[in-house]
Every structure is written in structure tokens, then in C-alpha cells.
C-alpha positions as CSV (number, residue, x, y, z in Angstrom):
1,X,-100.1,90.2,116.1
2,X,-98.4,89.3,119.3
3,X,-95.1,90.0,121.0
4,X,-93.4,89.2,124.0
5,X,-89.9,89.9,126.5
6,X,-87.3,91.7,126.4
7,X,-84.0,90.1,125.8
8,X,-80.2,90.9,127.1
9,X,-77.1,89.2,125.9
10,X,-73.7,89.4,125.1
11,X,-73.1,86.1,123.3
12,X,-74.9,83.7,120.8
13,X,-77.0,81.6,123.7
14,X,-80.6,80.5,124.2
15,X,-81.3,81.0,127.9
16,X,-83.9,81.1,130.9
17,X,-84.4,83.0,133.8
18,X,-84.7,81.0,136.9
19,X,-86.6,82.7,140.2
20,X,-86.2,80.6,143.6
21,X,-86.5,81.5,147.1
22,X,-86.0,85.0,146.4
23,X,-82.7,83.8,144.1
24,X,-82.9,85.4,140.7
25,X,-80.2,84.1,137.9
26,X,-80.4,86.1,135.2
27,X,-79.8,85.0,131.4
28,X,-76.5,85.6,131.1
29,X,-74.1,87.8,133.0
30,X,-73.8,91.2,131.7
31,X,-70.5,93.0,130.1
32,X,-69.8,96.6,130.7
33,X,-69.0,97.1,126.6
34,X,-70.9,96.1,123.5
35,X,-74.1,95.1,125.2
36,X,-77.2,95.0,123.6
37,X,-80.8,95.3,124.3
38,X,-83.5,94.0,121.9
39,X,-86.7,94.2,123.0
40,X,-89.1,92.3,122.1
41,X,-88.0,88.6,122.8
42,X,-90.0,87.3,120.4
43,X,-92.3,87.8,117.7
44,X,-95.4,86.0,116.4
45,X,-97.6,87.2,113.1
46,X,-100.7,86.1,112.4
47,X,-101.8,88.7,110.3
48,X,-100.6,91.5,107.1
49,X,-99.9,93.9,109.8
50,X,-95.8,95.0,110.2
51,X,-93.8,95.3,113.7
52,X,-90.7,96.9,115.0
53,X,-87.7,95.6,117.1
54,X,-86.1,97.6,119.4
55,X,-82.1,97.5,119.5
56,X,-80.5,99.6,122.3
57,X,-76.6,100.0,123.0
58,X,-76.1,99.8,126.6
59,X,-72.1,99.8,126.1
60,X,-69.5,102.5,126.6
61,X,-68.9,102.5,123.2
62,X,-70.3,102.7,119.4
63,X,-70.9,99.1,117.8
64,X,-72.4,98.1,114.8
65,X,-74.5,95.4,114.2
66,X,-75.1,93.4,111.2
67,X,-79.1,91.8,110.9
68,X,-79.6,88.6,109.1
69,X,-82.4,86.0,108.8
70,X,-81.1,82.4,110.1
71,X,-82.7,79.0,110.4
72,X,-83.1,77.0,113.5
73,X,-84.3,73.6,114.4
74,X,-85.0,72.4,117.9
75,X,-83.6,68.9,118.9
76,X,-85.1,66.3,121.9
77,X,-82.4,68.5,124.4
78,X,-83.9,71.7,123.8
79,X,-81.6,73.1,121.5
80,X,-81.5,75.1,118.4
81,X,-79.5,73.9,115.9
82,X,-78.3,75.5,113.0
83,X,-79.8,74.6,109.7
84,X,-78.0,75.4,106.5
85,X,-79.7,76.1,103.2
86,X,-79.3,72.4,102.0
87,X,-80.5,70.8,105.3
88,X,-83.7,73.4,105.0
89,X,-87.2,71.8,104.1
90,X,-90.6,73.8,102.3
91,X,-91.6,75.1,105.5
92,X,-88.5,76.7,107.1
93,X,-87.6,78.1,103.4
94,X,-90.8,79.5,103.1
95,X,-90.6,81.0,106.3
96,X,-87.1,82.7,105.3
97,X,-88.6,83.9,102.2
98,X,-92.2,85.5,103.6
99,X,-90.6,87.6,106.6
100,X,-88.8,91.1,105.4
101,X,-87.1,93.5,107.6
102,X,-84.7,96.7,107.4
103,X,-82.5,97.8,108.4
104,X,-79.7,95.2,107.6
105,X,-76.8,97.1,109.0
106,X,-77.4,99.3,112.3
107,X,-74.5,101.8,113.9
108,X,-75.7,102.3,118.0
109,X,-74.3,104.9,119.7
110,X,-74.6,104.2,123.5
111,X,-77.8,104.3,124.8
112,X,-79.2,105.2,121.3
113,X,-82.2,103.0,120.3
114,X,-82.9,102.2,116.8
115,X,-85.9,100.3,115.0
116,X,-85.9,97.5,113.1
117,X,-88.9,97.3,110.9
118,X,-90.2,93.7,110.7
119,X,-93.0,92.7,107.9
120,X,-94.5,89.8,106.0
121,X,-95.1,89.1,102.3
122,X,-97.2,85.4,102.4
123,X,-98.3,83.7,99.2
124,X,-102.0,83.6,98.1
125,X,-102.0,80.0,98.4
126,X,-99.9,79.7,101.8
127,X,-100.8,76.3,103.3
128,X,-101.9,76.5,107.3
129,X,-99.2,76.1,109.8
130,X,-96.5,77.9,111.9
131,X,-93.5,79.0,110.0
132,X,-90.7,80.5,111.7
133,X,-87.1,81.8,111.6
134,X,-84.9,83.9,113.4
135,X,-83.2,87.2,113.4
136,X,-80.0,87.6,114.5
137,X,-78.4,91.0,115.4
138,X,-74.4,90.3,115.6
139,X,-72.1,92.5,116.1
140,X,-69.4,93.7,113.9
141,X,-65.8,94.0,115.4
142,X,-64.0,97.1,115.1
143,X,-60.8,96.9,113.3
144,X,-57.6,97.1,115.3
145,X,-54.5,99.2,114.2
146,X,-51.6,96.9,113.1
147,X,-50.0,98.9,116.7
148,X,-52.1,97.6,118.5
149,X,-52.0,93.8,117.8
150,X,-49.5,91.6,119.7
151,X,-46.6,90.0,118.3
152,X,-45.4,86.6,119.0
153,X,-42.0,85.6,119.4
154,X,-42.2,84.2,115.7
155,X,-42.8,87.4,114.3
156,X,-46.6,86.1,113.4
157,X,-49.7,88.8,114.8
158,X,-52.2,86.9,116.6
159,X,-55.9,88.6,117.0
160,X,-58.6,86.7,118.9
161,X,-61.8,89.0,118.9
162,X,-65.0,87.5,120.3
163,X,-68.2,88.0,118.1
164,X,-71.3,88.8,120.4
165,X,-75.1,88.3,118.9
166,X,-78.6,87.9,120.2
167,X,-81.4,85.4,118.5
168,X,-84.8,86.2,118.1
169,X,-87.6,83.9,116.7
170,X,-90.3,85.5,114.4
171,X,-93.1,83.0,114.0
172,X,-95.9,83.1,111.7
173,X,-99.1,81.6,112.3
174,X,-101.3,80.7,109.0
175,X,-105.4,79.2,110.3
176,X,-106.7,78.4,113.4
177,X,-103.9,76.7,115.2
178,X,-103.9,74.5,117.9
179,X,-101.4,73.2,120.7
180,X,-101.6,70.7,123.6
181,X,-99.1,70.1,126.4
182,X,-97.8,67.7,128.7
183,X,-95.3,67.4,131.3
184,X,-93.7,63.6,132.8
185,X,-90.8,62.0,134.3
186,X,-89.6,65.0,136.2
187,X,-86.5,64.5,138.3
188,X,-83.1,65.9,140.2
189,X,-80.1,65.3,138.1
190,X,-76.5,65.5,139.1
191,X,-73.6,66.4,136.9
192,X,-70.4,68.1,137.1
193,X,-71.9,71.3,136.6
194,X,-73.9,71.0,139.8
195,X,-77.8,69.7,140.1
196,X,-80.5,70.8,137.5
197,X,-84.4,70.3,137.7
198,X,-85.3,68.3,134.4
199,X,-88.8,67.3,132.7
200,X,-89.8,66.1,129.6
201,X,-92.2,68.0,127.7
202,X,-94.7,66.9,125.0
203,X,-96.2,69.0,122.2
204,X,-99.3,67.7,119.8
205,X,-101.2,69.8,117.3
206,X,-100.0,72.2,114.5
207,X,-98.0,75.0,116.6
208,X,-95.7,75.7,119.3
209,X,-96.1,76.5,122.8
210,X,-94.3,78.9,125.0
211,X,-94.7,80.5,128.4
212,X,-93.5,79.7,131.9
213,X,-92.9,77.1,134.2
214,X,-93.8,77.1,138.1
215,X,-92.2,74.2,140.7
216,X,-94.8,74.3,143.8
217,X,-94.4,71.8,146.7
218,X,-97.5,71.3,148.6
219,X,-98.3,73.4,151.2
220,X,-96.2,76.3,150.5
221,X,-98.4,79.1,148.6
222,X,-95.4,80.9,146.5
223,X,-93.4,78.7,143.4
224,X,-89.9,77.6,144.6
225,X,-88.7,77.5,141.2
226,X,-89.5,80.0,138.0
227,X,-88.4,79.8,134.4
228,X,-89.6,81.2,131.7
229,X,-88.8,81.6,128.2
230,X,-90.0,78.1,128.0
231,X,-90.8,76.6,124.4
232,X,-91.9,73.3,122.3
233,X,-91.1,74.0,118.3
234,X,-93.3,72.2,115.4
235,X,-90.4,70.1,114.7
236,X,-90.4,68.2,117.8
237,X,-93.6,66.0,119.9
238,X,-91.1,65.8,122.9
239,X,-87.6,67.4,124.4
240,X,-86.0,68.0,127.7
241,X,-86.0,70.8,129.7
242,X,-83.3,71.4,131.7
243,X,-83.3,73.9,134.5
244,X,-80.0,74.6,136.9
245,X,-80.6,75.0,140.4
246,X,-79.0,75.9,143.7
247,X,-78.0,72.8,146.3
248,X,-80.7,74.6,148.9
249,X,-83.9,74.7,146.0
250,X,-82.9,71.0,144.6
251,X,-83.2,69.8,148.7
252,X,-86.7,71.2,148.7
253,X,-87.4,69.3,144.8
254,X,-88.4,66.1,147.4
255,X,-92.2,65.1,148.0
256,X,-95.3,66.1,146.5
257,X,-94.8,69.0,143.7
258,X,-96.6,70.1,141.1
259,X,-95.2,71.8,137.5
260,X,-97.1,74.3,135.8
261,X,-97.0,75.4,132.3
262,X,-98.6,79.2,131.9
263,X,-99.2,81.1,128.9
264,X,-96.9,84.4,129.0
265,X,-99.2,87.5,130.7
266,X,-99.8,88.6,127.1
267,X,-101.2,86.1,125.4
268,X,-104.0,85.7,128.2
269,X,-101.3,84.2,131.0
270,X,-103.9,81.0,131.4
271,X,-102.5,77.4,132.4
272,X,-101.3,75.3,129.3
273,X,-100.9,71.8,131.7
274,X,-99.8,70.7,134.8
275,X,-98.4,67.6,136.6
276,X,-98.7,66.2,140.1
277,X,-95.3,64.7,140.7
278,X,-93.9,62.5,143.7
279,X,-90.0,62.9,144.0
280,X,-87.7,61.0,146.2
């Protein structure tokens, strides 16, 4: 049984940390109400041995969170997309149905942590492979007094209250599973949102990969660009990762670099693949 991270948001997002040059940017800026802390990031089972997930309020206030089982599927751009019961195959429902967990339905105090007990239930017969889902921790909005509520000029109340949740993938490994790696056509893009460091990278074999991806240009001993959180689902052999940078790190992406892809620290932090690029 392995686990890994620790995860901080305030909205439903799927996000990297990014360490150049001394310049962290965290995941997602933080609120000073209804934040929450779930630690770990993410869970893989390979075994009939049980976990926990930390939740932690780090708001002002009391919130409540509901906890629910969702299915996600990873596209070419990296992305997780919702998939409803209809769109599900055999695997992802059979993924849903093995994992069980409880509390459903958690009241935080600030700075009051409470467990979520995390277990799985696999068939005899259970063909190898990775099966995966994710939890989802939402929180549940408080209900206003009708006082409280503005009115518009029509006489109609109008309430717009923004649902906050945090994603977490629990992965089950079934055999002796195996993953390769590669990284190609790395490059500088532009867009209106500034200038990103993109790569496409490759998955073969029967499970994901995750870990953490170094930039190094030659002859400078430290990485000028981190990210982790970094993953390849089943579902895909190739998507694009995408990684936002700073004008003064995307002037030093020029020349001979290499990317390196690195196991997290605790599943043995050893190097998945690397590439020896040129950019110009």
C-alpha cells in the first residue's frame, strides 16, 4: 500500500506546483474561509490492507463536507473528464464498486482533523490491471436567511454561492504491473495567458505513472524548472503536459536541456525517462 502528497484547494481543479529560480507557484491561491486540507494526495492499493484520509479545516469557520466516489477519464491535454454512469466501461465500474469508505458526510470545525477510512472489497476472480476512481470531498453551503439575500429591483432573490471541492485518485493495482515512459517534442508556447513549457508524454504497459519533472540546461547543476504531481492514466499512450512559466525561466528554456521524469521520494524517487532536447 502506497501513498503520496498532501493536497490544498479551494476549488474543483487538477493542478501542479512549479519551482524555478527560487520562484515557487503554488497550486492554487489560498482563501481565508472554507479551506481544506486532505492529506494524502493520492492513494494506490495493491493489497487487502485499509487506509485513512486526512481532512483538516483550515477556515475561520465550520463547514461540512459531503464524500462521494466519482469517475474520471484523462484526455490527450491532460485533463480529467467527467464520466457519467452510462459513459463508464467494466474497468472504471469495477473500480467504483471494489473501493469503500466512511464517512460519507463530515462536519470540520476549524483546525479539527477528521479521518476518512478508505478500504477495498475485490472479487475472487478480479482480472490484473489498475483500476481507479476518485474521491471527492465538496463542500456543503450553509443556508442563508431569507434577510440576508439581496433583492433585485424586480422583486426576484438572487443567491450565487460558489461550491468548493478537492479530488483525489485511489488506484488499485491487481498483478505485477508494469510502466514505461517517454518524453518528445518539447517546446515554448505562447498564448494569451503568457508562455508555458509543454512536452508530450508517452505511457506503454498496463499502469500509470506519476512523479516529477525536472528542466536542467547544461551546465547549471540545480533544475530551472520543477513540477510535480505529474501523471499518465491507463486510458491514454500519449497527452500533453503543459507547464506555465515566468518570461525570465521561458528565456533560459533555449539550448541544450534535458527533462527528467522521477518517481515520487516514496515509491523509491528513481528516474522513470529522460530526454536530451535542443530548443531554439
Amino acid at each position: 500500500m502506497k501513498t503520496s502528497g498532501l493536497k490544498r484547494f479551494n476549488k474543483l481543479y487538477a493542478g501542479f506546483a512549479i519551482i524555478g529560480s527560487a520562484l515557487l507557484l503554488p497550486n492554487m491561491p489560498a482563501h481565508a474561509a472554507g479551506d481544506l486540507l486532505v492529506a494524502p494526495t493520492r492513494i494506490v492499493l495493491d493489497g487487502q490492507r485499509g487506509t485513512e484520509v486526512i481532512l483538516n479545516n483550515i477556515g475561520s469557520e465550520t463547514a461540512t463536507y459531503r464524500v462521494s466516489l466519482e469517475l474520471r477519464r484523462m484526455t490527450a491535454e491532460g485533463k480529467l473528464k467527467d464520466v457519467s454512469a452510462e459513459e463508464a466501461n467494466q474497468v472504471e465500474l469495477a473500480a467504483k464498486e471494489m473501493i469503500r469508505y466512511a464517512p460519507r458526510r463530515v462536519t470540520l470545525p476549524p483546525n479539527q482533523p477528521q479521518a476518512i477510512r478508505l478500504g477495498i472489497r475485490p472479487p475472487q476472480d478480479l482480472p490484473d490491471g489498475e483500476y481507479r476512481a476518485h474521491l471527492l470531498f465538496r463542500a456543503i453551503p450553509k443556508a442563508k436567511a431569507v434577510t440576508e439575500l439581496e433583492s433585485t429591483s424586480g422583486g426576484f432573490t438572487i443567491a450565487l454561492t460558489p461550491i468548493y471541492g478537492v479530488t483525489i485518485p485511489v488506484i488499485i493495482r491487481q498483478g505485477n504491473l508494469q510502466a514505461t515512459a517517454g518524453i518528445a517534442n518539447a517546446r515554448v508556447e505562447t498564448s494569451g495567458n503568457g508562455q508555458a513549457f509543454a512536452f508530450d508524454l508517452s505511457r506503454t504497459g498496463d499502469r500509470s505513472t506519476y512523479g516529477e519533472i525536472r528542466v536542467r540546461k547544461q551546465g547549471e547543476s540545480e533544475p530551472i524548472l520543477v513540477a510535480r504531481g505529474i501523471a499518465i492514466y491507463p486510458e491514454v499512450e500519449r497527452r500533453k503536459v503543459t507547464l506555465p512559466v515566468p518570461a525570465d525561466i521561458a528565456a533560459k528554456l533555449k539550448g541544450a536541456i534535458s527533462v527528467e521524469y522521477y518517481e515520487p521520494d516514496n515509491a523509491g524517487g528513481g528516474l522513470i525517462t529522460k530526454s536530451q532536447i535542443v530548443l531554439r
